[in-house]
C-alpha positions as CSV (number, residue, x, y, z in Angstrom):
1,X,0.0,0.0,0.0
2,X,1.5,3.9,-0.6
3,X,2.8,5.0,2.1
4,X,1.1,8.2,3.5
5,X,3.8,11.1,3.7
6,X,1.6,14.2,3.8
7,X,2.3,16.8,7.1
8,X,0.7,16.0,10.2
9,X,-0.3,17.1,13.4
10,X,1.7,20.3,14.5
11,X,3.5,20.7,10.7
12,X,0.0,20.8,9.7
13,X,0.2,25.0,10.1
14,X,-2.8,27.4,9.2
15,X,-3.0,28.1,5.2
16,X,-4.0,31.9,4.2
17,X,-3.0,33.2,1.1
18,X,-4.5,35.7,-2.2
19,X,-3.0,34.1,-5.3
20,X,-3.6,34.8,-9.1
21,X,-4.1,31.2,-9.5
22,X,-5.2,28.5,-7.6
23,X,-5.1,25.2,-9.1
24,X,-6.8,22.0,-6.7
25,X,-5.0,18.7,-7.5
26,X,-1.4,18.2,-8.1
27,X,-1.7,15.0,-10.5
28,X,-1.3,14.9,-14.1
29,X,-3.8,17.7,-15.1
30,X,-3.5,19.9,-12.3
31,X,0.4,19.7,-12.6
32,X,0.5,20.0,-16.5
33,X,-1.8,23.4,-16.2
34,X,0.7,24.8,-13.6
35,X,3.6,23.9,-16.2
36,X,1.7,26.1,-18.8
37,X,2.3,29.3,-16.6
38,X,5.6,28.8,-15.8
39,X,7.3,32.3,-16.4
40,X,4.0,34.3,-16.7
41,X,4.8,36.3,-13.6
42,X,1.5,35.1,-11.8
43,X,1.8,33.3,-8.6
44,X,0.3,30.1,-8.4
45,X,-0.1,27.9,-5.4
46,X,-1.1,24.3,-6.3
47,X,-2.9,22.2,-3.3
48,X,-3.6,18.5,-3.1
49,X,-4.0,16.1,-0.1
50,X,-1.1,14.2,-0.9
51,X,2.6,15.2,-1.5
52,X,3.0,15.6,-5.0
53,X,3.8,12.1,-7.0
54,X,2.8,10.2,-3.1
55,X,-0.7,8.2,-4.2
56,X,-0.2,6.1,-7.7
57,X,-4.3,4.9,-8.7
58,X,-3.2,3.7,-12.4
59,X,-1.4,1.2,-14.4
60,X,0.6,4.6,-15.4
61,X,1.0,4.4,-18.8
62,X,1.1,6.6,-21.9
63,X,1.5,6.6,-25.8
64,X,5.9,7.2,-25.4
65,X,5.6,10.3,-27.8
66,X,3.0,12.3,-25.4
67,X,6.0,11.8,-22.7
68,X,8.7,12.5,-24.8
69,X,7.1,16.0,-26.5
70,X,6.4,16.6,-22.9
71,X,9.7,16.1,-22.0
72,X,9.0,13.5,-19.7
73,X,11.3,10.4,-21.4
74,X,13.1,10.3,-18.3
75,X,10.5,8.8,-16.3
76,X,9.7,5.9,-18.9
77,X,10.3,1.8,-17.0
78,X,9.2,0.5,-20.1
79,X,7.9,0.9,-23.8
80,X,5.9,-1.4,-26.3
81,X,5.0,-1.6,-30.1
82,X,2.6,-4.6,-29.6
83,X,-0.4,-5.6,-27.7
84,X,-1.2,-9.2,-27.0
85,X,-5.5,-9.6,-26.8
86,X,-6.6,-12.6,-24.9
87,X,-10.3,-14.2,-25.4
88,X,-11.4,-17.6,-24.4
89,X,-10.5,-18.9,-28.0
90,X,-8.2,-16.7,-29.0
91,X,-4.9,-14.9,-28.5
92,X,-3.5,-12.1,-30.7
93,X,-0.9,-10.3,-31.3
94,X,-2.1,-6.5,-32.2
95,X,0.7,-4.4,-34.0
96,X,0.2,-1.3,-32.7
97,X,1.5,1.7,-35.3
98,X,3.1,3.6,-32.6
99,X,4.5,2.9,-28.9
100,X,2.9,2.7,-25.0
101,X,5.2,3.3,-22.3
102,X,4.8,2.3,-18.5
103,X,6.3,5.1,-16.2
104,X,7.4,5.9,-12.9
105,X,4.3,7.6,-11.0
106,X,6.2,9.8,-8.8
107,X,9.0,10.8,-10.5
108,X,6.5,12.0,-13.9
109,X,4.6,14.2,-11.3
110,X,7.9,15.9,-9.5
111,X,9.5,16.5,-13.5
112,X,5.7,18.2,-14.2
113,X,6.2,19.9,-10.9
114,X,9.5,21.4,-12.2
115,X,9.1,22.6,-15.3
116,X,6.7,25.0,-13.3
117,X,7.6,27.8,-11.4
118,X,5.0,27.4,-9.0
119,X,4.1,26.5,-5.2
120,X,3.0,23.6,-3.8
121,X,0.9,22.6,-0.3
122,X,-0.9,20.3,1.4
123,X,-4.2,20.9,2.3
124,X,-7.5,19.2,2.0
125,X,-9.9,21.0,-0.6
126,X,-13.7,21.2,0.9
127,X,-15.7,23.8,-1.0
128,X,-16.0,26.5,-2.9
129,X,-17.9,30.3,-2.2
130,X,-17.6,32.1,-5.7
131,X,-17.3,35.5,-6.2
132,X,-20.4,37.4,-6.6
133,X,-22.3,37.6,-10.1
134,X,-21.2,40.6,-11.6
135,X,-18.5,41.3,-9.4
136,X,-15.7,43.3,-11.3
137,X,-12.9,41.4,-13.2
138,X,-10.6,40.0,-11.1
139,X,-12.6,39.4,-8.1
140,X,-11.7,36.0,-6.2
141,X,-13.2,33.0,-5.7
142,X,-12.9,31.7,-2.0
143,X,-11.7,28.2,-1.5
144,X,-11.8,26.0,1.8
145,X,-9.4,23.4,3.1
146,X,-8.9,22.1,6.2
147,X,-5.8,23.9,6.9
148,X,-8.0,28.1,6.2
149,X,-9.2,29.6,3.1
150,X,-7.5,30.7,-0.3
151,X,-8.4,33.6,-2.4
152,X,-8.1,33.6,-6.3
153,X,-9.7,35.2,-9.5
154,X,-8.6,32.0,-11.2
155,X,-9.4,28.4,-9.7
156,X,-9.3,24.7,-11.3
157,X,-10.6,21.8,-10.2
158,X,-8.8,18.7,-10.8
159,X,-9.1,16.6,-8.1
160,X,-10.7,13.8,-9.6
161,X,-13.9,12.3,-10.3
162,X,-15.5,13.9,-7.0
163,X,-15.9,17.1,-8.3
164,X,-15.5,18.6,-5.5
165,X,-16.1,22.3,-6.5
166,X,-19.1,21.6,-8.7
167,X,-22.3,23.8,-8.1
168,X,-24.9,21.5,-6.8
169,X,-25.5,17.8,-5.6
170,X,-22.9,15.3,-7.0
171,X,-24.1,12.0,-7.7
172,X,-21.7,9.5,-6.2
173,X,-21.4,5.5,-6.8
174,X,-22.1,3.2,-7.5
175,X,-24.9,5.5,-9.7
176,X,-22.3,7.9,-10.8
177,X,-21.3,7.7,-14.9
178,X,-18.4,5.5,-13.6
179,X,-16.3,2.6,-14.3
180,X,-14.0,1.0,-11.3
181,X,-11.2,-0.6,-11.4
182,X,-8.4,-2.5,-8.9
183,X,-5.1,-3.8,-9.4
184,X,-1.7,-5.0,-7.8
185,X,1.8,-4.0,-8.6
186,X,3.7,-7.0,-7.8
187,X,7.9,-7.6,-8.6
188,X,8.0,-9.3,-12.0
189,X,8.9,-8.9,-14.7
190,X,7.2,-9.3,-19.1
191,X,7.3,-8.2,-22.2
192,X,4.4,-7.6,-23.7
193,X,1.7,-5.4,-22.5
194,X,-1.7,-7.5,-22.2
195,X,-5.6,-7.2,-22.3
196,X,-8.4,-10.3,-21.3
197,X,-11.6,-9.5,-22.7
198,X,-13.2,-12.7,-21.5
199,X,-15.8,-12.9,-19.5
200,X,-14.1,-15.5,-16.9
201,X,-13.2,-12.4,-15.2
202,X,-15.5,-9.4,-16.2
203,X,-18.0,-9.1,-18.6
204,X,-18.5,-5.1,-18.9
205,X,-14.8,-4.8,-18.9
206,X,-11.0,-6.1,-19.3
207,X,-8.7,-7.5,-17.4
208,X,-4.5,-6.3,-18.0
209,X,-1.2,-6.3,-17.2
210,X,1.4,-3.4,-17.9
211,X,4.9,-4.3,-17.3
212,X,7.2,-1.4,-16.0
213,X,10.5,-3.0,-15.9
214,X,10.9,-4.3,-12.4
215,X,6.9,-4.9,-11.4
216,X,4.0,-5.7,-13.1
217,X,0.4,-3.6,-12.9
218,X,-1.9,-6.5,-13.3
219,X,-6.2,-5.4,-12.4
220,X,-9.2,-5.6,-13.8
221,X,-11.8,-2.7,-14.7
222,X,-15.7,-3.3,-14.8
223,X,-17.8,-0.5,-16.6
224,X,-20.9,-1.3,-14.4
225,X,-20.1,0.6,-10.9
226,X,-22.6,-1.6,-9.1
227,X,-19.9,-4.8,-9.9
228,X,-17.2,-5.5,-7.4
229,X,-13.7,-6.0,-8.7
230,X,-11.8,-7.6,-5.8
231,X,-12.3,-10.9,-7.0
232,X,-12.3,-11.1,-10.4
233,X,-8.5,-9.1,-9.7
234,X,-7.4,-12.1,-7.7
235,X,-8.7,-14.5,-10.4
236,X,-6.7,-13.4,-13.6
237,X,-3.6,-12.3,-10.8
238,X,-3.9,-16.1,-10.1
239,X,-3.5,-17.0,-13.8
240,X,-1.0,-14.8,-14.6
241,X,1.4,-16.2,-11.5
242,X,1.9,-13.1,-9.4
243,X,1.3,-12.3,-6.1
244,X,-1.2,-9.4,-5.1
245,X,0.7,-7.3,-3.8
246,X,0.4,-3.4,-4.0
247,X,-2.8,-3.0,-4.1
248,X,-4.2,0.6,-5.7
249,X,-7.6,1.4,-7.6
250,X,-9.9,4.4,-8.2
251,X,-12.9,5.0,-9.6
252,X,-13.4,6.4,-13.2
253,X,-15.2,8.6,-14.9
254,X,-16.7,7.5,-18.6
255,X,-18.9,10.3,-19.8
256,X,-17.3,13.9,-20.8
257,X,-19.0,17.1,-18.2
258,X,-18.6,20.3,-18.9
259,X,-15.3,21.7,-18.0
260,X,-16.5,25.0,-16.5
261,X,-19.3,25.7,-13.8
262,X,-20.2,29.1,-12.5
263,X,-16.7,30.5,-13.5
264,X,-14.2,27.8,-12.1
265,X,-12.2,25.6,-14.3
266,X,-12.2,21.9,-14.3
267,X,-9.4,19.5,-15.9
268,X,-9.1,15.6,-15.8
269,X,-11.3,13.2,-14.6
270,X,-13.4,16.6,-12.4
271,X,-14.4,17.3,-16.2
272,X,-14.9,13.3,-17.3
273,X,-11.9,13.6,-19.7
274,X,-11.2,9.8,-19.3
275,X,-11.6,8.5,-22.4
276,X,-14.3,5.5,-22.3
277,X,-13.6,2.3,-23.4
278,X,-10.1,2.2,-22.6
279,X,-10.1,4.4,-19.4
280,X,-7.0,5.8,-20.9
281,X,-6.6,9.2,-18.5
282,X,-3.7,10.0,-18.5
283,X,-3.2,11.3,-22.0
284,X,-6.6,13.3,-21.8
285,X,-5.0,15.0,-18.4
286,X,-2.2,16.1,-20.2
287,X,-4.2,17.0,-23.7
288,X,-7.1,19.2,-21.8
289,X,-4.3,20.7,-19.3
290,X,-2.2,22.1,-22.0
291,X,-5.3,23.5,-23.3
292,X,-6.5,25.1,-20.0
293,X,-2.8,26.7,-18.8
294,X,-3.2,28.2,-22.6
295,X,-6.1,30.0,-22.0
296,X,-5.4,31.1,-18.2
297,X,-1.9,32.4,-19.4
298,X,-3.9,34.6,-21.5
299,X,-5.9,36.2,-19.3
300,X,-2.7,36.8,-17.0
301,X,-1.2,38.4,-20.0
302,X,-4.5,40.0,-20.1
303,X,-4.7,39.0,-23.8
304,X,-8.4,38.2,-22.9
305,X,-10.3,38.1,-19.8
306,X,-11.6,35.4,-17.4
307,X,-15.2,35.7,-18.9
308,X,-13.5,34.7,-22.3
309,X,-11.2,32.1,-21.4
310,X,-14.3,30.3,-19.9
311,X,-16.1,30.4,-22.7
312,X,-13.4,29.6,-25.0
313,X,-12.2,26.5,-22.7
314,X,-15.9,25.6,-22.4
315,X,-16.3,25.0,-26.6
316,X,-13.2,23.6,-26.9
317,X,-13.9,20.6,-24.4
318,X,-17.2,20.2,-25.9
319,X,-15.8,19.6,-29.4
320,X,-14.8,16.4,-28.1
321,X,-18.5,15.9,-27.1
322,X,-19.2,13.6,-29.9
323,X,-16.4,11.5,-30.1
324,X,-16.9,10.8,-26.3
325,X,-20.5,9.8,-26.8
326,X,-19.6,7.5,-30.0
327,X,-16.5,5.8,-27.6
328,X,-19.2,5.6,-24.9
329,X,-21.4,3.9,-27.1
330,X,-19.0,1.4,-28.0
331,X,-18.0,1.1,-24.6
332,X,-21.9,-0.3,-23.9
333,X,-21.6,-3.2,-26.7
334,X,-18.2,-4.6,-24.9
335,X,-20.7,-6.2,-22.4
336,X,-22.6,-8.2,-24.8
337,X,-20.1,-8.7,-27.3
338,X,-17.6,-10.6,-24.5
339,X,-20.2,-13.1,-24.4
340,X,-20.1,-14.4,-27.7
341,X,-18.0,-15.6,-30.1
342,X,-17.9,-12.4,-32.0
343,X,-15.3,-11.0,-29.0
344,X,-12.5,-13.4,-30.5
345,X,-13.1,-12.8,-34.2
346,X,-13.0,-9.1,-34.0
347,X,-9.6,-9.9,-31.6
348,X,-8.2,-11.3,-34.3
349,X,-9.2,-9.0,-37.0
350,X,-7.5,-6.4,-35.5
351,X,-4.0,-8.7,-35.9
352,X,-4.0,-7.5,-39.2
353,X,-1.7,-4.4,-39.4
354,X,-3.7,-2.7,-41.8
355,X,-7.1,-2.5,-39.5
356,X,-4.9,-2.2,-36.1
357,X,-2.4,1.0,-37.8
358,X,-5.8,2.8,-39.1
359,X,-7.7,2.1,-35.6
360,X,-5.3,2.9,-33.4
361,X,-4.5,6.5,-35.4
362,X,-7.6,7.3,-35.3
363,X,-7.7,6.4,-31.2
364,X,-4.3,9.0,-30.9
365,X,-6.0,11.8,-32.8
366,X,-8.5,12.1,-30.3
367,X,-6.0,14.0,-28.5
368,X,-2.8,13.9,-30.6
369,X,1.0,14.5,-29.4
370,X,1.8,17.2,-31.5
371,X,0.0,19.3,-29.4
372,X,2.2,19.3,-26.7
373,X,4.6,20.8,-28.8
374,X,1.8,23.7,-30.1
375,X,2.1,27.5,-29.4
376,X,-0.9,28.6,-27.5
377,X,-3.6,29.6,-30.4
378,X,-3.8,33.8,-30.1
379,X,-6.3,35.7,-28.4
380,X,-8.4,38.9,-28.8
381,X,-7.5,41.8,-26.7
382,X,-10.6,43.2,-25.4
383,X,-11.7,46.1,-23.0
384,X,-12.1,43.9,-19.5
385,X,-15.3,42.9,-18.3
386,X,-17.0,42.0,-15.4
387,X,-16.4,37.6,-15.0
């Protein structure tokens, strides 16, 4: 299990600041819209529970070019061109037309946390009181933790699927829009990275196992929140011949929300940017991070205003709507498919390069690499308005 090492106790000391930004979560998301502001002259004060890179909930892995255009290669345990598909009458070899890479959880997080120039503490994030409707520009938002209050114009949630400064009742599981999923990090050691669709273990779902050098992540994901995991973990850790050990599992989101609510931001899985289907995360924190620290670095540059960069962060996360909703459909046939033979013939289908290469480019587009390495799009100067 990870070992807790946030302050306690008397280091626990009273937390009272004004900041221009005020970001909530200090995993992927959170840390990659911090790295966007790096230089900007604003000060910005990330908070989280946990020390930054302390609680690992994912197999933690990534297509290798989104680490590497992220500058992030250093962290990489392990990198594949293949993915091996197990049904109950079938296994296949899937070429994939570009890499995956398994990484080191803590260290990824502290080299986000440095290419950032800004501050880090613990604290416990509670609620929210917004700034008044029609308050002049600039006005801030008031934030509670457990250690005071923080003042900022500019606040992001991403502290996960909670949503925990969302206006109004959250539904929580199991009737939330979410999948769960558990799984063990045993010592070991492979060389492929592998999926079971086979409904031994899960029917809406998959089993895996991720390699990262010196361990394997081996777990199980159901996309019905109502059905326990535990066990079906233990069966295909069984088969595979590791020990579970190191458990770790979260729950996760599968349906796209809107990624702004009564003028605070919301990255990663607080805005449902897990992709469905694969409950690839990860790549979407990064993808809709870099797009958020673009927009808040132009209203510190005051190249728009907060009102703006709302809005404009707003359309850009729903012009993903669609593709979320057809990947969400697709994710509601895996169910009945894995109980039929038609789960192993399309397995094998997608051994042929041709099929697998166009698939799978389609998949990365959905939030490509390249724009890691993107200048932020311009903005409109405008007179400042009220936000």
């Amino acid at each position: 299990m990870p070992v807790r090492a946030t302050k306690r106790g008397d280091e626990r000391t009273p937390l009272d600041r004004d900041v221009d930004v005020l970001i909530c979560g200090a995993s992927f998301a959170g840390l990659t819209v911090a790295r966007e502001l790096a230089g900007s002259g604003a000060s910005v004060l990330i908070v989280d529970r946990y020390e930054i890179g302390e609680k690992q909930t994912s197999a933690c892995a990534a297509p290798t070019e989104w680490l590497e255009n992220l500058g992030l290669g250093e962290s990489i345990l392990q990198t594949f061109s293949r993915l091996r598909v197990h049904t109950p009458s079938s296994d296949t070899l899937w070429p994939l037309p570009w890499s995956f890479s398994t990484f080191d959880y803590r260290l990824i997080c502290q080299m986000l946390f440095e290419q950032g120039d800004a501050e880090f503490d613990t604290a416990k994030v509670n609620g929210i009181t917004r700034a008044p409707a029609g308050a002049p520009a600039g006005t801030p938002h008031v934030v509670h933790t457990d250690r005071g209050d923080l003042r900022a114009p500019l606040v992001i949630d991403a502290l996960g699927w909670r949503r925990v400064l969302g206006s109004g009742a959250n539904v929580q599981p199991p009737e939330a829009f979410l999948s769960r999923g558990l799984e063990v990090h045993p010592a070991g050691s492979d060389e492929d990275l592998e999926l079971w669709l086979d409904p031994k273990y899960i029917v809406p779902g998959y089993g895996w196992s991720f390699p990262a050098r010196d361990e394997v992540r081996v777990g199980v994901g159901s996309f019905d929140p109502h059905i326990p995991v535990k066990q079906p973990t233990l069966d295909l850790v069984e088969d595979v011949g590791v020990e579970p050990d190191g458990y770790q599992g979260n729950w996760i989101p599968h349906k796209l929300r809107k990624a702004t609510d009564d003028r605070v931001f919301f990255v990663g899985d607080s805005a449902g940017h897990c992709l469905p289907v694969t409950a690839e995360g990860i790549r979407p924190a990064f993808y809709f991070g870099l797009a958020l620290g673009r927009e808040l670095r132009a209203v510190i540059e005051e190249r728009q205003t907060r009102l703006q960069a709302l809005e404009r962060y707003a359309e850009f996360n729903d012009s993903h709507a669609r593709t979320y909703l057809w990947m969400k459909r697709v994710q509601n046939i895996v169910g009945p498919v894995n109980k039929t033979p038609l789960m192993a013939l399309t397995s094998r289908a997608f051994g042929s390069k041709l099929l697998t290469h166009w698939a799978f480019n389609q998949y990365l587009d959905i939030a490509p690499p390249e724009f890691a390495l993107a200048s932020p799009p311009p903005a409109k100067r405008s007179v400042p308005a009220a936000a």
